[in-house]
mmCIF file of the N, C-alpha and C atoms, coordinates in Angstrom:
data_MODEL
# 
_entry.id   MODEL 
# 
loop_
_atom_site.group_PDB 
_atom_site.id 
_atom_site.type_symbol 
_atom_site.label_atom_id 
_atom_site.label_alt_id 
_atom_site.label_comp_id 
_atom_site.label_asym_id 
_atom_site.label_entity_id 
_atom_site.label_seq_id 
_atom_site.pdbx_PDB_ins_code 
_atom_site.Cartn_x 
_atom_site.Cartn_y 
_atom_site.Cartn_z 
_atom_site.occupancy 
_atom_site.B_iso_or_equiv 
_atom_site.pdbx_formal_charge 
_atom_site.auth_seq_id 
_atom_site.auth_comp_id 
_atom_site.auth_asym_id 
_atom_site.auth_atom_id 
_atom_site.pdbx_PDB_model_num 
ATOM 1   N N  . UNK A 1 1  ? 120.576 135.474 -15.852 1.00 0.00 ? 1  UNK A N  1 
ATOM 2   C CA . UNK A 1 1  ? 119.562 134.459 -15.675 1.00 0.00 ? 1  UNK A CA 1 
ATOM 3   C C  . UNK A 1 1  ? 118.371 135.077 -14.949 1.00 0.00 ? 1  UNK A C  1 
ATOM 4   N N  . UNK A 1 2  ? 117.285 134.991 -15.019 1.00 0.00 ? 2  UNK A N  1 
ATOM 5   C CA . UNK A 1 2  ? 116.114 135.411 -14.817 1.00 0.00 ? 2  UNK A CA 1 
ATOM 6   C C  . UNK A 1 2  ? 115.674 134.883 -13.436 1.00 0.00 ? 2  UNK A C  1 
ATOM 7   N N  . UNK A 1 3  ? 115.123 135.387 -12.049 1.00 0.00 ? 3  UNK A N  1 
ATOM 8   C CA . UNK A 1 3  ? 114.799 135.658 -11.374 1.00 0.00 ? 3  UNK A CA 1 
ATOM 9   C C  . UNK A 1 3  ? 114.011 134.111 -11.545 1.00 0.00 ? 3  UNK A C  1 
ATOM 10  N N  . UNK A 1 4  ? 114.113 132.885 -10.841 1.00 0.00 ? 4  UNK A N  1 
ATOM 11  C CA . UNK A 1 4  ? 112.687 131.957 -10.367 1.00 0.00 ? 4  UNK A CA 1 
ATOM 12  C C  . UNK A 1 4  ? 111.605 132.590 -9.286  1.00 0.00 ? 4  UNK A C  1 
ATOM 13  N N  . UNK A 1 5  ? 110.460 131.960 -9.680  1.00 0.00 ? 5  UNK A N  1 
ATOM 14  C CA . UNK A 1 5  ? 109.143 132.308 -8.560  1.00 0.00 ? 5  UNK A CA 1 
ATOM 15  C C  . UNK A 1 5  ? 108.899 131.361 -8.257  1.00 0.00 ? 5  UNK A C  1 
ATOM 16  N N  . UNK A 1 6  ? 108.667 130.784 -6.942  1.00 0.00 ? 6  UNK A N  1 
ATOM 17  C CA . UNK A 1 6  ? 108.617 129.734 -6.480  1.00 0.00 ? 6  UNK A CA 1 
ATOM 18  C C  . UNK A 1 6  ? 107.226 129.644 -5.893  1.00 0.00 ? 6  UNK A C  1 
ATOM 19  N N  . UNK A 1 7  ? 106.226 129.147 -6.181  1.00 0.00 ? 7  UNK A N  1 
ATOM 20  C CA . UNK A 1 7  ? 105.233 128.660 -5.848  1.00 0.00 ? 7  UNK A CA 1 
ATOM 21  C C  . UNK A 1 7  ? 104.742 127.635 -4.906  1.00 0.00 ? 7  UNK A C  1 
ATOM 22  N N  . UNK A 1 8  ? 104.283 128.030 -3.631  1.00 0.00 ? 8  UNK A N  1 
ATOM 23  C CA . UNK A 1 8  ? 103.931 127.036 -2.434  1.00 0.00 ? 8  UNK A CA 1 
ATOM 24  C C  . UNK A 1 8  ? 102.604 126.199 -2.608  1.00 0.00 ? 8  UNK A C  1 
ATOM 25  N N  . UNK A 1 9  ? 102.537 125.054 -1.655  1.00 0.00 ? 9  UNK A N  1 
ATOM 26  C CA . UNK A 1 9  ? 101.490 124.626 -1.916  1.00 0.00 ? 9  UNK A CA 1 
ATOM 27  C C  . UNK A 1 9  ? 99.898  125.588 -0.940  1.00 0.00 ? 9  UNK A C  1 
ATOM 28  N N  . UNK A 1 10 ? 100.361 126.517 -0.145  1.00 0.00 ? 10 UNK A N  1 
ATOM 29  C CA . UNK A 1 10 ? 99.728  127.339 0.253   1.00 0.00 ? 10 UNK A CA 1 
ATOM 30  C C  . UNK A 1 10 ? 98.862  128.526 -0.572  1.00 0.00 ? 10 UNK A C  1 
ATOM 31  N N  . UNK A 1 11 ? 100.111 128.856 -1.598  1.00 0.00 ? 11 UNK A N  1 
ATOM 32  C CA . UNK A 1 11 ? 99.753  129.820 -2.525  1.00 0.00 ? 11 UNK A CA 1 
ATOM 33  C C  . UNK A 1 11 ? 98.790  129.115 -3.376  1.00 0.00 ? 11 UNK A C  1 
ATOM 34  N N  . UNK A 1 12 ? 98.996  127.718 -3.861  1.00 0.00 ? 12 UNK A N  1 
ATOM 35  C CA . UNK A 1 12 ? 97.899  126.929 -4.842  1.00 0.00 ? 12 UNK A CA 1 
ATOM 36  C C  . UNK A 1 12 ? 96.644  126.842 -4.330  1.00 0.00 ? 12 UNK A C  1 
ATOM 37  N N  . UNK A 1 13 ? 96.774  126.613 -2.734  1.00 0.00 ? 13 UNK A N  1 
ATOM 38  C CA . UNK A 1 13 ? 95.415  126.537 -2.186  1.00 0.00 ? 13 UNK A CA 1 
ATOM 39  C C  . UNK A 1 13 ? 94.779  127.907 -2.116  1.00 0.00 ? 13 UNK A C  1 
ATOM 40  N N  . UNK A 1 14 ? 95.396  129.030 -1.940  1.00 0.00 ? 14 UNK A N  1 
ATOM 41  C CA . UNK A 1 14 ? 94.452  130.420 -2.118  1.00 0.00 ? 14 UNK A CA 1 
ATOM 42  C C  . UNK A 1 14 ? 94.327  130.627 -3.167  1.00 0.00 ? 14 UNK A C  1 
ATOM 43  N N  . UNK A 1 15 ? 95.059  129.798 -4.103  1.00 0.00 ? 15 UNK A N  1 
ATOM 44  C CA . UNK A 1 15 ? 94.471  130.439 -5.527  1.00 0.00 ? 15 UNK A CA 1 
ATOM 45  C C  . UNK A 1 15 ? 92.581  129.722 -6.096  1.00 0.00 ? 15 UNK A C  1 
ATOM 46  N N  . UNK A 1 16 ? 93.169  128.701 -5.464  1.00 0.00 ? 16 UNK A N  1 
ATOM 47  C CA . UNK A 1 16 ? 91.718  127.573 -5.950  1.00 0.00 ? 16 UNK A CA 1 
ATOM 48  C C  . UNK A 1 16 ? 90.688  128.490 -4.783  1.00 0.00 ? 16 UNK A C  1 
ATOM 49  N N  . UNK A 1 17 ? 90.821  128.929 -3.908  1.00 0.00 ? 17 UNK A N  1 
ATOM 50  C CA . UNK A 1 17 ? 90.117  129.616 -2.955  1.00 0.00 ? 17 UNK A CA 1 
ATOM 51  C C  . UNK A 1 17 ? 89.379  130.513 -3.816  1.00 0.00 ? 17 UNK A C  1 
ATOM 52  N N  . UNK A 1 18 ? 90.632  131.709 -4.105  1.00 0.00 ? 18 UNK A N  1 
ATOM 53  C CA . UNK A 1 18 ? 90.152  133.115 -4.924  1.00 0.00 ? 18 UNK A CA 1 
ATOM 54  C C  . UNK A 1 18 ? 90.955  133.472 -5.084  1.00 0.00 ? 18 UNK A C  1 
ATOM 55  N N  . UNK A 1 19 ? 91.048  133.406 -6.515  1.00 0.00 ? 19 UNK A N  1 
ATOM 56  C CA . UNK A 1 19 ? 92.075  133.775 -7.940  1.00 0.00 ? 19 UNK A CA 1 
ATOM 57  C C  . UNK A 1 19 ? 92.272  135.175 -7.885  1.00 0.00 ? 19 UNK A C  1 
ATOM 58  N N  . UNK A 1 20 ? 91.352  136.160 -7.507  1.00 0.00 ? 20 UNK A N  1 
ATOM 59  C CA . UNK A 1 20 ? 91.529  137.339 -7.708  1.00 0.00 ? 20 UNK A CA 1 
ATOM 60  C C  . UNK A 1 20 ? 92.356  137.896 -6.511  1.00 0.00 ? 20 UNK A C  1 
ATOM 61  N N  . UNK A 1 21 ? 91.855  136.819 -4.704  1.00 0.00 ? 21 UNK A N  1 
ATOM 62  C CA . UNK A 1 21 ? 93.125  137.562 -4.175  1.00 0.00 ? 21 UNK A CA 1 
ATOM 63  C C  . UNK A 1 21 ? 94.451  136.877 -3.940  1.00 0.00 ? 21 UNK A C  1 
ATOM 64  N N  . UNK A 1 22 ? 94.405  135.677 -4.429  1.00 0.00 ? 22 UNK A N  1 
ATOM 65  C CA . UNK A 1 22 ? 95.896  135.430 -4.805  1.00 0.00 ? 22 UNK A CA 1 
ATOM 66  C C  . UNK A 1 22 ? 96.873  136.466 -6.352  1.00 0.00 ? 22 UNK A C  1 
ATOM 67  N N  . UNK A 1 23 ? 95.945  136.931 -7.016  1.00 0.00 ? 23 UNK A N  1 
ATOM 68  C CA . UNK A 1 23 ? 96.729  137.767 -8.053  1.00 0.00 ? 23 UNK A CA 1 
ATOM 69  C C  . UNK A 1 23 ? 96.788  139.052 -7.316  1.00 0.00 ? 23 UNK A C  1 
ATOM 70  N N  . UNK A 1 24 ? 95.807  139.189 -6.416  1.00 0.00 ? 24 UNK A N  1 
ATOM 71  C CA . UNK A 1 24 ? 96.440  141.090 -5.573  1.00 0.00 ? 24 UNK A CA 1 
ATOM 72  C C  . UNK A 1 24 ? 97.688  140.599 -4.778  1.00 0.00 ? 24 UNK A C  1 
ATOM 73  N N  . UNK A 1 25 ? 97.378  139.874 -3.683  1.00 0.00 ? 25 UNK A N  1 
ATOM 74  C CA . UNK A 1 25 ? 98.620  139.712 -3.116  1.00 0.00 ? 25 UNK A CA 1 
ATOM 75  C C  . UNK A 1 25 ? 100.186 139.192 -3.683  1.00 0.00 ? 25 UNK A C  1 
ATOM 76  N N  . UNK A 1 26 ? 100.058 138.068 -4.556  1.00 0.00 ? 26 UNK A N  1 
ATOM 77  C CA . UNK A 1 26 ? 101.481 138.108 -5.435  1.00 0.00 ? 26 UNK A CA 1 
ATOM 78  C C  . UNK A 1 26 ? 101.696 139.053 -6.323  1.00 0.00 ? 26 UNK A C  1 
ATOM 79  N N  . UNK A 1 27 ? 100.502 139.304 -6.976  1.00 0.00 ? 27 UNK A N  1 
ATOM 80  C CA . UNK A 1 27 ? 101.429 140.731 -8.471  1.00 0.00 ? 27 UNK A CA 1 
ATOM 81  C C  . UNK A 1 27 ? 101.295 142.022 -7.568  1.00 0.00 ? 27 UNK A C  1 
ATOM 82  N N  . UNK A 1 28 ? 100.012 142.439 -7.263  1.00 0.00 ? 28 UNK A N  1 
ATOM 83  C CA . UNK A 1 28 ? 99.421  143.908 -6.875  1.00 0.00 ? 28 UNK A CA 1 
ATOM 84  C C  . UNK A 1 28 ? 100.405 144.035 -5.273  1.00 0.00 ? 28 UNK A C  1 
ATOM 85  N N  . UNK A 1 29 ? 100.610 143.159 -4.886  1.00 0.00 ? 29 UNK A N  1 
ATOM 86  C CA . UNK A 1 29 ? 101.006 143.177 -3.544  1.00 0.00 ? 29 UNK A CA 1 
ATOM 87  C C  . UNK A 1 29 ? 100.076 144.295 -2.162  1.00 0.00 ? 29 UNK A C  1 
ATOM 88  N N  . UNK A 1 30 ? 99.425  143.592 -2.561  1.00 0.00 ? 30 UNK A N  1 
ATOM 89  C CA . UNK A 1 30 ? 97.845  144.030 -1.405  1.00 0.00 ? 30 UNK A CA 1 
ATOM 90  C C  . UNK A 1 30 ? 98.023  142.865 -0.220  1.00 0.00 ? 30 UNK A C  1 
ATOM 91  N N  . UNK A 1 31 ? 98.368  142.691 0.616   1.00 0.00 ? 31 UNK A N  1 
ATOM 92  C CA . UNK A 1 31 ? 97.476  142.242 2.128   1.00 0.00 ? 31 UNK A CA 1 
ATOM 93  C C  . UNK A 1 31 ? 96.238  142.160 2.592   1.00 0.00 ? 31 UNK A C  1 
ATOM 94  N N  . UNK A 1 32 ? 95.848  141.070 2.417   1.00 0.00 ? 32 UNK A N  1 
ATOM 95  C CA . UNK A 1 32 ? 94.318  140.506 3.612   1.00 0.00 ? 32 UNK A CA 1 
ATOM 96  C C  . UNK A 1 32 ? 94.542  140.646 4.734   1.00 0.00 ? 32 UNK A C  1 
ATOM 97  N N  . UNK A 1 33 ? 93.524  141.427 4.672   1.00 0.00 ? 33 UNK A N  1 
ATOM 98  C CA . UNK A 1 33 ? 93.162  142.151 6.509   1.00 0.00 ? 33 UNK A CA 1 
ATOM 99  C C  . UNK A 1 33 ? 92.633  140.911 6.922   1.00 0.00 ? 33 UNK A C  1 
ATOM 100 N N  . UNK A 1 34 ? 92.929  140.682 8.636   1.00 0.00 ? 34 UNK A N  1 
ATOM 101 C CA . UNK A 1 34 ? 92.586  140.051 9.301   1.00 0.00 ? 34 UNK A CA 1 
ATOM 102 C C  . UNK A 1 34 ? 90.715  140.478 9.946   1.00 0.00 ? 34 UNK A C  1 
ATOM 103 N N  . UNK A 1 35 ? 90.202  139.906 8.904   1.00 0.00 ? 35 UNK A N  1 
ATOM 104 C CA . UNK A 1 35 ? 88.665  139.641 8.811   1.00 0.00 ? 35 UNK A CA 1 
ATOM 105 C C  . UNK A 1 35 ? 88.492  138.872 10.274  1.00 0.00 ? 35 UNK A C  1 
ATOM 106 N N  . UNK A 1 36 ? 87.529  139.922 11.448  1.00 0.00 ? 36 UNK A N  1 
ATOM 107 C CA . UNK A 1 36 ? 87.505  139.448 12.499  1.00 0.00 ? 36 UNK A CA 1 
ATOM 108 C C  . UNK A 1 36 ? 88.336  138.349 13.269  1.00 0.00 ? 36 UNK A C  1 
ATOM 109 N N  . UNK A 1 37 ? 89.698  138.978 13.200  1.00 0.00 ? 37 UNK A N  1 
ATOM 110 C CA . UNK A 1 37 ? 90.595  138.102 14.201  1.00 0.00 ? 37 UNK A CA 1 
ATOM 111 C C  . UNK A 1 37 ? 91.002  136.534 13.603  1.00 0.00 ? 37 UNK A C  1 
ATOM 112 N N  . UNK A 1 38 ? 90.201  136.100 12.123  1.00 0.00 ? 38 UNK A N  1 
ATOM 113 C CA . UNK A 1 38 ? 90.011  134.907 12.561  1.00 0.00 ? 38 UNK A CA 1 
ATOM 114 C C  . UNK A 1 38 ? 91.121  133.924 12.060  1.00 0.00 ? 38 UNK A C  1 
ATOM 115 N N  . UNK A 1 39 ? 92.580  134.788 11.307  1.00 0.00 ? 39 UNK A N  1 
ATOM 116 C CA . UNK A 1 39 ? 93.475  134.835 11.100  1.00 0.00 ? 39 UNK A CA 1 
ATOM 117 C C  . UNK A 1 39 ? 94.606  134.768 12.796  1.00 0.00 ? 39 UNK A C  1 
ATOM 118 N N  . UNK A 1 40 ? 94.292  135.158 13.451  1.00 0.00 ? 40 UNK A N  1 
ATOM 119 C CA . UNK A 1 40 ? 94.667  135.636 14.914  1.00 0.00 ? 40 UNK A CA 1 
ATOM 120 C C  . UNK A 1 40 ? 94.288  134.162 15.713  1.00 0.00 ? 40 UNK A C  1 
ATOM 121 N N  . UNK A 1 41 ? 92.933  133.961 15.311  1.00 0.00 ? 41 UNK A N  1 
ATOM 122 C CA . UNK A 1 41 ? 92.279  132.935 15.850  1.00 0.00 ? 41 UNK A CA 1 
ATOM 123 C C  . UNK A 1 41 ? 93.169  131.410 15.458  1.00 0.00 ? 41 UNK A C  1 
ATOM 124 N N  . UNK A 1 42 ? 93.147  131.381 14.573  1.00 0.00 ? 42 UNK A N  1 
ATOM 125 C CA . UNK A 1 42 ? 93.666  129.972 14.033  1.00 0.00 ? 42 UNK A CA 1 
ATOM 126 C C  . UNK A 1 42 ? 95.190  130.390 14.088  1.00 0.00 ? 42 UNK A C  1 
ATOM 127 N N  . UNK A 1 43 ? 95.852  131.378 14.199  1.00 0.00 ? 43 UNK A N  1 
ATOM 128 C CA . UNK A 1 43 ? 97.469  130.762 15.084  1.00 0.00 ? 43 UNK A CA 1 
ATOM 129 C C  . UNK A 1 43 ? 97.118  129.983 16.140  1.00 0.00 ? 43 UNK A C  1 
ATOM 130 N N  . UNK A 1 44 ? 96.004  131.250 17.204  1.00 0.00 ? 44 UNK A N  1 
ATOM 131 C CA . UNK A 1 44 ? 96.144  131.026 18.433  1.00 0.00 ? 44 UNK A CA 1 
ATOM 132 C C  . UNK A 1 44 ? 95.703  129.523 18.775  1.00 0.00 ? 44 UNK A C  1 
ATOM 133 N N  . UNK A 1 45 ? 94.763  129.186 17.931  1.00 0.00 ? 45 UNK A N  1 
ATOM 134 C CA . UNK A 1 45 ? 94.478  127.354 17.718  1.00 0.00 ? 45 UNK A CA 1 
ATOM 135 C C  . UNK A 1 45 ? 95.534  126.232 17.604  1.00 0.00 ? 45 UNK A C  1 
ATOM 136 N N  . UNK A 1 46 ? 96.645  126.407 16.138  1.00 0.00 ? 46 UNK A N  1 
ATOM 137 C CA . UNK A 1 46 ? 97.503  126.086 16.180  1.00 0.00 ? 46 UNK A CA 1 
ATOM 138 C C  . UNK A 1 46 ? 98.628  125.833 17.232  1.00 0.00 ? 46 UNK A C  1 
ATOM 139 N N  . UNK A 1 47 ? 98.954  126.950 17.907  1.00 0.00 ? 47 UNK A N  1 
ATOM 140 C CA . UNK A 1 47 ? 100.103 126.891 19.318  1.00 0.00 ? 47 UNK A CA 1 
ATOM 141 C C  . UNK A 1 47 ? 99.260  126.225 20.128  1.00 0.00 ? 47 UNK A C  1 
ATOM 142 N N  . UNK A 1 48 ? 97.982  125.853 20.774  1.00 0.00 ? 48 UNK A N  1 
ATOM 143 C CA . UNK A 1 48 ? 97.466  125.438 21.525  1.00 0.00 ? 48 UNK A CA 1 
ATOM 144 C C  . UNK A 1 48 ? 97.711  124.018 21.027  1.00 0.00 ? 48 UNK A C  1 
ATOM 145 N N  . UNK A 1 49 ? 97.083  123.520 19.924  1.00 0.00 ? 49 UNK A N  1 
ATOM 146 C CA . UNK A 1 49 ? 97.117  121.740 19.086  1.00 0.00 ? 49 UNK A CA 1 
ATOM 147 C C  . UNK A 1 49 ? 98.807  121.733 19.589  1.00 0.00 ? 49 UNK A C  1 
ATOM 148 N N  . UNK A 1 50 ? 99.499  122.858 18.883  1.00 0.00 ? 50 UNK A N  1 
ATOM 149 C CA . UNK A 1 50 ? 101.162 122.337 19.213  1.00 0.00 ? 50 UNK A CA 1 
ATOM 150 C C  . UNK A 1 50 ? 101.476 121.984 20.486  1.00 0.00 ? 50 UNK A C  1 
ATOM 151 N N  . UNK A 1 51 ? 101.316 122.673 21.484  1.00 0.00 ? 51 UNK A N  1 
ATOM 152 C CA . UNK A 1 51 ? 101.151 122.523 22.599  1.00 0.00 ? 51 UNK A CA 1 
ATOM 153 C C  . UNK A 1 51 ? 100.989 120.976 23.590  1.00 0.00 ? 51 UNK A C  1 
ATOM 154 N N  . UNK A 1 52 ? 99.551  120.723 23.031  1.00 0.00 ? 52 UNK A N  1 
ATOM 155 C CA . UNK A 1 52 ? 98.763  119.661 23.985  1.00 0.00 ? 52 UNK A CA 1 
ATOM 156 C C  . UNK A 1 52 ? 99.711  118.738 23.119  1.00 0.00 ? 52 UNK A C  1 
ATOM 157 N N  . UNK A 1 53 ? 99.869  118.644 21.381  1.00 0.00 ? 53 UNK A N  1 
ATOM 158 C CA . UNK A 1 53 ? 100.751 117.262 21.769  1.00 0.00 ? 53 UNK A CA 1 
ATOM 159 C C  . UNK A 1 53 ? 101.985 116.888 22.237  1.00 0.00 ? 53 UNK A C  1 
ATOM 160 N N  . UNK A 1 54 ? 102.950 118.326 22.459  1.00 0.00 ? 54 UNK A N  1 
ATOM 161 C CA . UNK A 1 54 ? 103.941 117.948 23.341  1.00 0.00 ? 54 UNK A CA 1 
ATOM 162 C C  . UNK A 1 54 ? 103.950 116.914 24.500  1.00 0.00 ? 54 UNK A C  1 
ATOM 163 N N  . UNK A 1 55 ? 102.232 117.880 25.150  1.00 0.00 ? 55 UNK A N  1 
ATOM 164 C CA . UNK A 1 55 ? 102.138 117.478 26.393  1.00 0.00 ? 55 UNK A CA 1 
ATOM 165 C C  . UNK A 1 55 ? 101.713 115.699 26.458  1.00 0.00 ? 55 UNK A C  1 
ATOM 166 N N  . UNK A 1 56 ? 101.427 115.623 25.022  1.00 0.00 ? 56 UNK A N  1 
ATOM 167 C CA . UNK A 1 56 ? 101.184 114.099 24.990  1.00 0.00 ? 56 UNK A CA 1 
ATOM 168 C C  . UNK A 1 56 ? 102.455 113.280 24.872  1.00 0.00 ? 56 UNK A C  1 
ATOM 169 N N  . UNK A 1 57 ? 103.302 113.531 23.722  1.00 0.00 ? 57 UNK A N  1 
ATOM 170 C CA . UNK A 1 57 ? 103.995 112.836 24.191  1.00 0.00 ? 57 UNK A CA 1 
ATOM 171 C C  . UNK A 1 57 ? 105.098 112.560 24.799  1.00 0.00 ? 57 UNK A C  1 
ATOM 172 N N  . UNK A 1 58 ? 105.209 113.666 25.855  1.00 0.00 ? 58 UNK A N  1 
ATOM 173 C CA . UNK A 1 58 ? 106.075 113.837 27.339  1.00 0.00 ? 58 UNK A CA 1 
ATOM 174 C C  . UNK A 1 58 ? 105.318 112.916 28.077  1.00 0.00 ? 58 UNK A C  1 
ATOM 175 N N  . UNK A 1 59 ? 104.355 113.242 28.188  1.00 0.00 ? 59 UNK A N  1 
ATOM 176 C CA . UNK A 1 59 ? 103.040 111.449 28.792  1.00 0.00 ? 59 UNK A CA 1 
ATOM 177 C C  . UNK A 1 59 ? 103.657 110.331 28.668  1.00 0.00 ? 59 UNK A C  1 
ATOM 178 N N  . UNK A 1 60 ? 103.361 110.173 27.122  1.00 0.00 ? 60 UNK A N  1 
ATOM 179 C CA . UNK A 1 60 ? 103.900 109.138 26.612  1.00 0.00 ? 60 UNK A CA 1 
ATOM 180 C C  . UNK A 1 60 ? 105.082 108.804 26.819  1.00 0.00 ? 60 UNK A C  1 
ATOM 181 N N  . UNK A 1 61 ? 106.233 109.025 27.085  1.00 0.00 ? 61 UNK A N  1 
ATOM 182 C CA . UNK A 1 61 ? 107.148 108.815 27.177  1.00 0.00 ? 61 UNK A CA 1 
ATOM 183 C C  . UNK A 1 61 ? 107.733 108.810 28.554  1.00 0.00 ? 61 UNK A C  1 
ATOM 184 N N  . UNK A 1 62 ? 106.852 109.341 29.958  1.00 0.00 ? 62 UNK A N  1 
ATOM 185 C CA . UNK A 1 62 ? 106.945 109.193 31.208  1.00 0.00 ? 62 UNK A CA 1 
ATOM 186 C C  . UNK A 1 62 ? 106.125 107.605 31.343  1.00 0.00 ? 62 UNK A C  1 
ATOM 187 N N  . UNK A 1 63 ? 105.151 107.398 30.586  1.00 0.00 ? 63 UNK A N  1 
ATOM 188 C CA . UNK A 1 63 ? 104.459 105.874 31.002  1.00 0.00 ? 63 UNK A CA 1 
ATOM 189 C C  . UNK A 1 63 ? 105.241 105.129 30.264  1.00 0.00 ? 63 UNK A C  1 
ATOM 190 N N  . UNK A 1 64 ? 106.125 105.181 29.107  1.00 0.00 ? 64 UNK A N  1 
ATOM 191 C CA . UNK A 1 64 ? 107.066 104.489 28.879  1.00 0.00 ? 64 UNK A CA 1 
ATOM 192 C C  . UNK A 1 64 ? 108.170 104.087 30.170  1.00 0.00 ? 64 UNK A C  1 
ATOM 193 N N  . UNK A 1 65 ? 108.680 104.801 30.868  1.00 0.00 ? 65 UNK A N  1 
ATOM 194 C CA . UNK A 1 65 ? 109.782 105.064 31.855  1.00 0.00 ? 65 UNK A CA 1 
ATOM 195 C C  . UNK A 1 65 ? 109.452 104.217 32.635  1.00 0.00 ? 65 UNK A C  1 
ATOM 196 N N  . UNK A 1 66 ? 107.844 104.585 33.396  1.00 0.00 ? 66 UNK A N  1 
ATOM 197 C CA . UNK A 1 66 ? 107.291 103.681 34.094  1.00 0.00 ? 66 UNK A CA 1 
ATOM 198 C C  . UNK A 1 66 ? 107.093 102.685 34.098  1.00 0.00 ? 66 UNK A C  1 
ATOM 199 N N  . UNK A 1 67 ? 106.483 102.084 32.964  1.00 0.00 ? 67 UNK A N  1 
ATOM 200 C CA . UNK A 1 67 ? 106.555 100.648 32.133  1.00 0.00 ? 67 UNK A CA 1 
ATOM 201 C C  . UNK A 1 67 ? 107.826 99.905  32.528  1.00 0.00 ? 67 UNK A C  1 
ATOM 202 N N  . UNK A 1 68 ? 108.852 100.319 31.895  1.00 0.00 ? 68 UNK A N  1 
ATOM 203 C CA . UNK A 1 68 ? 110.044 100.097 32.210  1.00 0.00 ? 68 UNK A CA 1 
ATOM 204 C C  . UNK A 1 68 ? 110.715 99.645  33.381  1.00 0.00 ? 68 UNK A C  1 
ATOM 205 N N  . UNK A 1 69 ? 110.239 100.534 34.453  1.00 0.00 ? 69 UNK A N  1 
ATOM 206 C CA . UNK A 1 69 ? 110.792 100.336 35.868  1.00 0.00 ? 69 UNK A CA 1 
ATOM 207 C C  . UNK A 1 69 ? 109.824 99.388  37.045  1.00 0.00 ? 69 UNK A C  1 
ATOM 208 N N  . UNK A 1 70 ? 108.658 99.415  35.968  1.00 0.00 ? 70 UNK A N  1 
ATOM 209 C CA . UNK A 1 70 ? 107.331 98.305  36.901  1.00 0.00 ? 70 UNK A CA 1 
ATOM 210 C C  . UNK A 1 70 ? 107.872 97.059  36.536  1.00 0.00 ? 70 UNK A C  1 
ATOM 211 N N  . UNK A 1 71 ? 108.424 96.862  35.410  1.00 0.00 ? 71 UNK A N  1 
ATOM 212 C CA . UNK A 1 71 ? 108.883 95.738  34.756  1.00 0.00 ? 71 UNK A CA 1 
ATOM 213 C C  . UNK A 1 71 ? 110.151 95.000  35.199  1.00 0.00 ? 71 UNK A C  1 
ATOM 214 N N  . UNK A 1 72 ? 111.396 95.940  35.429  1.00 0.00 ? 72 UNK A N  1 
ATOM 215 C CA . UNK A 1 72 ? 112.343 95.602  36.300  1.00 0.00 ? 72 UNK A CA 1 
ATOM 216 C C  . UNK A 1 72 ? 111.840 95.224  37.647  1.00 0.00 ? 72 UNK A C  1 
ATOM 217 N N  . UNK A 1 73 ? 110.914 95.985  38.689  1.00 0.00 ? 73 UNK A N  1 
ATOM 218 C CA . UNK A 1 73 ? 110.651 95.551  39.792  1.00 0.00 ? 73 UNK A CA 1 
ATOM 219 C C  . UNK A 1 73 ? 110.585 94.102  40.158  1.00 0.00 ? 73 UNK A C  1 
ATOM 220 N N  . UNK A 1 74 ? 109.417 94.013  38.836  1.00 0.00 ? 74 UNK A N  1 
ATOM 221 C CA . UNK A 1 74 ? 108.642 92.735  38.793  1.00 0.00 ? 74 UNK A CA 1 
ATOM 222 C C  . UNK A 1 74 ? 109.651 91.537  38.331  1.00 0.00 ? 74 UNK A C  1 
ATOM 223 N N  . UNK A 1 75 ? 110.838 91.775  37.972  1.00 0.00 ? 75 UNK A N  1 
ATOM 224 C CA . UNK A 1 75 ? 111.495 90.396  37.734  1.00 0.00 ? 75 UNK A CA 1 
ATOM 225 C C  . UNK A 1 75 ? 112.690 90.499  38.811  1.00 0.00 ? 75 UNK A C  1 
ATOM 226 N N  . UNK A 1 76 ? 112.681 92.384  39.412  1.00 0.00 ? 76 UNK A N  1 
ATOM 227 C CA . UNK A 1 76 ? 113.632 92.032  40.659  1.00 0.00 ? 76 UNK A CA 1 
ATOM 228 C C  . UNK A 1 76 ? 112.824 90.764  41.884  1.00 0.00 ? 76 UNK A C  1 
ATOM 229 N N  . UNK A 1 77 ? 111.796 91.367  42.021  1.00 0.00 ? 77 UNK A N  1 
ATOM 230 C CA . UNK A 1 77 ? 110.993 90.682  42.989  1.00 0.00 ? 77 UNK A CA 1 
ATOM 231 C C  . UNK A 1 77 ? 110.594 89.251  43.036  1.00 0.00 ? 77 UNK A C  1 
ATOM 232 N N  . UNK A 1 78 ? 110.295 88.684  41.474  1.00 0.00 ? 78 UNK A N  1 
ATOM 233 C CA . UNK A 1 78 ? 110.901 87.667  40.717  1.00 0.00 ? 78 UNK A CA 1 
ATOM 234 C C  . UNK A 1 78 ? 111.635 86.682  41.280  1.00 0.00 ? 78 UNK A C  1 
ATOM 235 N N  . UNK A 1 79 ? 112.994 87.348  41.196  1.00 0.00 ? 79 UNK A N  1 
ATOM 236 C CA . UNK A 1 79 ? 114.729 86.820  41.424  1.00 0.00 ? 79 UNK A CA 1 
ATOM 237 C C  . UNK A 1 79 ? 114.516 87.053  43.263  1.00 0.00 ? 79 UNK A C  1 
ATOM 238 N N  . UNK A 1 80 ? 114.539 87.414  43.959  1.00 0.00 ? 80 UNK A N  1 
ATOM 239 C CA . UNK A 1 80 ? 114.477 88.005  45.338  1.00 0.00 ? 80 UNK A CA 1 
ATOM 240 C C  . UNK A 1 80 ? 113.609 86.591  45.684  1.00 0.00 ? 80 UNK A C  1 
ATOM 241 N N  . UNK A 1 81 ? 112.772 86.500  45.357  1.00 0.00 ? 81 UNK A N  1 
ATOM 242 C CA . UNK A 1 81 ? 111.094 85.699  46.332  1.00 0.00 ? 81 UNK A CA 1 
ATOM 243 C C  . UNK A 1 81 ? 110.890 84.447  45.750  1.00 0.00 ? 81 UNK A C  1 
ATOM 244 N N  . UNK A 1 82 ? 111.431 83.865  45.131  1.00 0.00 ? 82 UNK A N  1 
ATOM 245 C CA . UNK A 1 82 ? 111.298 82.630  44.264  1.00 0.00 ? 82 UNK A CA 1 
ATOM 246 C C  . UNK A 1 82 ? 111.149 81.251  45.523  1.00 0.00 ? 82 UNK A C  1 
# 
């Protein structure tokens, strides 16, 4: 049975980019040089976006907690002071 090639939707988008270096890099097997970093750049963008929304919603989910425990107070205090 013959070998499948599996085609990403990444690979479709460099092809609509430029046909000629999506055919070096899948047939010719040539590599794009990192043209001023900017390959380097947009990881380093990426881990940062990944990053901050952790940090969001660890937030989120500490003002949840809080929510939570302002809310108990408020019906301990409620029950207590009536």
């Amino acid at each position: 049975m013959p070998k499948r090639t599996v085609i990403r939707a990444s690979e479709i988008g460099a092809y609509v980019y430029c046909r000629r270096a999506w055919w070096l890099k899948r047939v010719g097997g040539f590599e794009s040089e990192d043209i001023n970093g900017r390959f380097t750049e947009g990881t380093a963008a990426h881990l940062r976006h990944g990053q901050s929304l952790r940090r969001a919603q660890l937030q989120r989910q500490i003002a949840l907690i809080l929510l939570g425990l302002g809310l108990l107070l408020l019906i301990f205090a409620f029950l207590v002071f009536r």
